[in-house]
N, C-alpha and C positions, 0 to 999 in steps of 0.2 A: 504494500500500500504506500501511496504517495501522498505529499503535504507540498505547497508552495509557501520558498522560505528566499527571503533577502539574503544571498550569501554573502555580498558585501555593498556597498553605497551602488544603488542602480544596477544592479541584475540579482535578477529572481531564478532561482532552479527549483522544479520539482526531486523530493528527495527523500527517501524513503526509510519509513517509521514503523514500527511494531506493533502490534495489534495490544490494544489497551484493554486490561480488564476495569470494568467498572463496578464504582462501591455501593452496597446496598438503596445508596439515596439517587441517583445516579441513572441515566439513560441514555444508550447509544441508537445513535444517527447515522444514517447511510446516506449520506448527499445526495440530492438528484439535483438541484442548482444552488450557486455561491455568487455572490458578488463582493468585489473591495470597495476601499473608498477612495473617492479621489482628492482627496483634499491633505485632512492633517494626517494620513498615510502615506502619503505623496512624501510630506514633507520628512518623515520618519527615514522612508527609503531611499530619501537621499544622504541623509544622514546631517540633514541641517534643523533638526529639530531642536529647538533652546535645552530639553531634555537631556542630551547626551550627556551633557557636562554640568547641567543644573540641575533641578529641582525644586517644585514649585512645592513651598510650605503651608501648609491651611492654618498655621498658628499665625504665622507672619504676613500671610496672601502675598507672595513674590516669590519668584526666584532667587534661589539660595545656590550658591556651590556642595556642588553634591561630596560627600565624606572624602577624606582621601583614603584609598583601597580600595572605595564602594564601585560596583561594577556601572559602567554606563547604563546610560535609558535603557537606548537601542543598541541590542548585542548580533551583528550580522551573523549568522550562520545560524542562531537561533530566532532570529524573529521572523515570526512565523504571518503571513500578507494576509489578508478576508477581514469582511465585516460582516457580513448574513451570511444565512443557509436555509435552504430547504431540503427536507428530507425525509422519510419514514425513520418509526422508529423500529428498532433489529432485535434491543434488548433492553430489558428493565431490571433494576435493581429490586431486588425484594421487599424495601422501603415502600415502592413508588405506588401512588395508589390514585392518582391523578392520571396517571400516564399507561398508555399502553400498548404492546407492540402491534406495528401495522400501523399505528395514529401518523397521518403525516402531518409535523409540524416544521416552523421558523424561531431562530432563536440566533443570537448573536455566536459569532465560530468562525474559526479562520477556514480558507479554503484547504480543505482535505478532505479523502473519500471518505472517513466516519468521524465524526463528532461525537464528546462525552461531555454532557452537561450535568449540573445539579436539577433535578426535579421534583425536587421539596419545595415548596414555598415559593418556586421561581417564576417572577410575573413574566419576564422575560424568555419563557419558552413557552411558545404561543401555537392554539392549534389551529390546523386550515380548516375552516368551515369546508363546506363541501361549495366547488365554485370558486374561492379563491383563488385569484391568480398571482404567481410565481412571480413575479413581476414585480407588482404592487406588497407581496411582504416583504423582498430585496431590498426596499425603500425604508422600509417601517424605519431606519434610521435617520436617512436625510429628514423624511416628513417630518420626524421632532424639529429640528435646527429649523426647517423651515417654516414649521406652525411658530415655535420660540420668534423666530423672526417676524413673522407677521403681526402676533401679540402684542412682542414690545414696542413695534411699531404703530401702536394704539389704531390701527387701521377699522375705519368704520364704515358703516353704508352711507354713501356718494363722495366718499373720499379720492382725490385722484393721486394714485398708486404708481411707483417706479419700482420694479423690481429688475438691479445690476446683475448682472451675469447669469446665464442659463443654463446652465448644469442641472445638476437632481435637484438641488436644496434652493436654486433660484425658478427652475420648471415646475417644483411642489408650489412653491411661495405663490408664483400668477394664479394656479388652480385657486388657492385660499386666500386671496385676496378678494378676487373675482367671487368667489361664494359668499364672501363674509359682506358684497356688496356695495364692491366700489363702482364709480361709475366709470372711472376713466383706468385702464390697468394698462400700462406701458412696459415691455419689454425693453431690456439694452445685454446686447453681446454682438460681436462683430462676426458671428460664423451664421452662413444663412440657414441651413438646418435647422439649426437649435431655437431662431425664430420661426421658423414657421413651425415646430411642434409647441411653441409659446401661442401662437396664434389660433392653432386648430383648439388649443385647451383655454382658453378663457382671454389670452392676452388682445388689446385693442387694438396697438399699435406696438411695433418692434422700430429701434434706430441700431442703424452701424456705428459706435460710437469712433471708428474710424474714419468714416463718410461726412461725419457732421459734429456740431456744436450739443451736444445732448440737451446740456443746460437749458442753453436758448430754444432748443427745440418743445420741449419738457414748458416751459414757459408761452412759448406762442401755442400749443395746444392747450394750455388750462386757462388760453386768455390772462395773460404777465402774472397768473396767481403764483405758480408753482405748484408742487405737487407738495398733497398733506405728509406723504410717507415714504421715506426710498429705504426699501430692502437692498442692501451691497454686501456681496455673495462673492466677487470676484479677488476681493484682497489689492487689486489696483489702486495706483496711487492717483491716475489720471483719472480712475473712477468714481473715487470720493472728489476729486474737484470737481468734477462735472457735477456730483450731487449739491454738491455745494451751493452751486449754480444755479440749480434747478427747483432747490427746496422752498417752498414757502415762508413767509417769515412766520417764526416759530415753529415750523414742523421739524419732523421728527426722520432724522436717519439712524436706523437701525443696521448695525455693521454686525454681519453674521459673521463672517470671512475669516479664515486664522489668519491674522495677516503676518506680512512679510516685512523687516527693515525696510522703510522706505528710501525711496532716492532724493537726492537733491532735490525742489522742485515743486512739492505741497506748498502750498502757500494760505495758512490762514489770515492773513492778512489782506483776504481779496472778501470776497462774498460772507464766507466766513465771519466776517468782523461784522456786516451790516445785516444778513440775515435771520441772526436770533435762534438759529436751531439748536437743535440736542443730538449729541452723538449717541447713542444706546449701545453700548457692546454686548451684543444679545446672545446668549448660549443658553442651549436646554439643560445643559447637564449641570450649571450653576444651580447650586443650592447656598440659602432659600430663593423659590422664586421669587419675580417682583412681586406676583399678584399672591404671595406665602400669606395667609396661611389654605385658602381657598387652591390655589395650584402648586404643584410640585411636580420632579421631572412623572413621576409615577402615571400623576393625573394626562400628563401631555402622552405618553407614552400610550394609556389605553385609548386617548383618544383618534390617535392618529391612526392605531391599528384597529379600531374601529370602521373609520374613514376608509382606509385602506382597504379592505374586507366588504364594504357592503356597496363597493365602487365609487364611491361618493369623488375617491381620485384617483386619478387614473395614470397610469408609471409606465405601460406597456410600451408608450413611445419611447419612454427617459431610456428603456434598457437598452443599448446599441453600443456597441456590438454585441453580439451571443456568439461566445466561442468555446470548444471543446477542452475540457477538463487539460488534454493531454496537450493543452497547445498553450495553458493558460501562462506558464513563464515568459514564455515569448511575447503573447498578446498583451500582460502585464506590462512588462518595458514598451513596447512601443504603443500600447493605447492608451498607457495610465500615465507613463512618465516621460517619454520621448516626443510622442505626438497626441496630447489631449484631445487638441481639438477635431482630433477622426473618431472620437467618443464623447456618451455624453454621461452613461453609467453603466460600466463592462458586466453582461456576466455570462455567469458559464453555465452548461451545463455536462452531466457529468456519462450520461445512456442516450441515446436514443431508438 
């Protein structure tokens, strides 16, 4: 049996692991589809994650230097790539009385041919109704980051809505903007694809933020108001100036994005300084939420896979490519890290 693992900064190999016994509480999973993530795994596998050499303390809320001896974050040869899985389950632990073999469920798992989760108490190992598509629970991740983002972007009905970059977490974001009842939902990514699967799902209007002025444009379609909310997904620097640009006075940008050092070049001393917004650095996985004690990541979590599940949103476009388990190293480096933008969220599958 195989596992896809980082062997060092930017290449991935499949490589071969032992067959795991599992403990009484405990269930094993047979993949039939996986997806990673593109974003702060991305940045993991390059090996430029602030993690390697730091550590973020919850005593201190910062980055700390991590002990001297203590091993890095990210250990190549050991870190092992996935975010989701779908799969049946093979075997159960004696424990397990929630769970049962044959149930095909999703649950968080790196990519490899079997999975062993806890199945005690675990909200996070989720089963397919009958009808669920494969697709749509690959996602059940992005969609937190992305509902988080749209929350704290206090996004309401006839709100006019910018959501940056169109990936999974900015293609969820337009679905739930547009639901939650904006009247104006604006797409920005410079790859025409990934607008027009914005467009077929709720998005109003898409710009090539390469082609034009975002800002300005964002402004002459809401008539000089600006837009109440911009979700930015992209970690761009040129992206948040555009927002900047573009926001309303007083609205609100919500930066989902792990971002990156920026470059020379941000300038808040332009729009910035006269339009009155709020930056919101939005994350699901922050605890407490803002809306604590009413939300938490838990409540976001069953709500998305809710969402998810009863079609309310719809992923089956986001997934592209679909490639085979035995090819997934290769398709890793060059759709997740070499060439993004020929992806929008990879995943595999494992039989056909």
């Amino acid at each position: 049996m195989k596992k896809l693992v980082a062997v060092k900064p930017m290449e991935a190999a499949l490589i071969e692991y032992e067959n795991q016994e599992i403990k009484p509480n405990e269930v094993k999973i047979e993949v039939e589809y996986a997806s990673p993530k593109h974003g702060t795994e991305v940045i993991d596998f390059r090996g430029l994650t602030p993690f390697m050499d730091e550590n973020f303390s919850e005593e201190w809320r910062m980055f700390l230097p991590r002990e001297e001896g203590s091993a890095p974050g990210i250990v190549f040869g050991e870190f092992q790539l996935g975010n989701m899985v779908v799969g049946k389950i093979i075997e159960a632990g004696s424990e397990v009385t929630d769970y049962k073999e044959g149930e095909t469920v999703c649950t968080y798992g790196p990519i490899m041919e079997t999975v062993v989760v806890n199945a005690i108490g675990n909200h996070r190992l989720r089963k397919m109704p009958e009808g669920g598509k494969w697709q749509n629970a690959v996602c059940y991740d992005p969609a937190q980051f992305a509902m988080s983002g749209v929350r704290d972007a206090n996004v309401r009905a006839g709100d006019y809505v910018v959501v940056v970059g169109l990936g999974a977490i900015g293609q969820i974001a337009i679905q739930l903007a547009k639901k939650a009842g904006a009247s104006i939902v604006v797409g920005v990514d410079p790859l025409e694809n990934r607008c027009e699967i914005a467009l077929k799902n709720g998005a109003d209007v898409c710009f090539d933020p390469t082609a034009c002025d975002v800002g300005l444009e964002v402004k002459k379609l809401t008539k000089k108001l600006g837009a109440d909310s911009i979700i930015e997904t992209s970690g761009n620097s040129a992206a948040l100036q555009a927002a900047l640009r573009g926001i309303a006075y007083g609205g609100t940008i919500s930066y989902v994005a792990f971002g990156k050092a920026f470059p020379e070049g941000l300038n808040f001393g332009r729009e910035a300084h006269f339009n009155n917004a709020k930056i919101v650095f939005s994350r699901a996985a922050s605890e407490p939420n803002p809306d604590y004690p009413r939300w938490n990541r838990k409540r976001i979590e069953d709500t998305c896979w809710e969402l998810l599940m009863n079609g309310y949103l719809n992923c089956e476009d986001i997934i592209d490519p679909v490639v085979p388990f035995s090819e997934s190293a290769e398709a890793y480096m060059h759709f997740v890290d070499q060439r993004p933008e020929l992806s929008i969220k990879m995943g595999i599958y494992y039989k056909k």
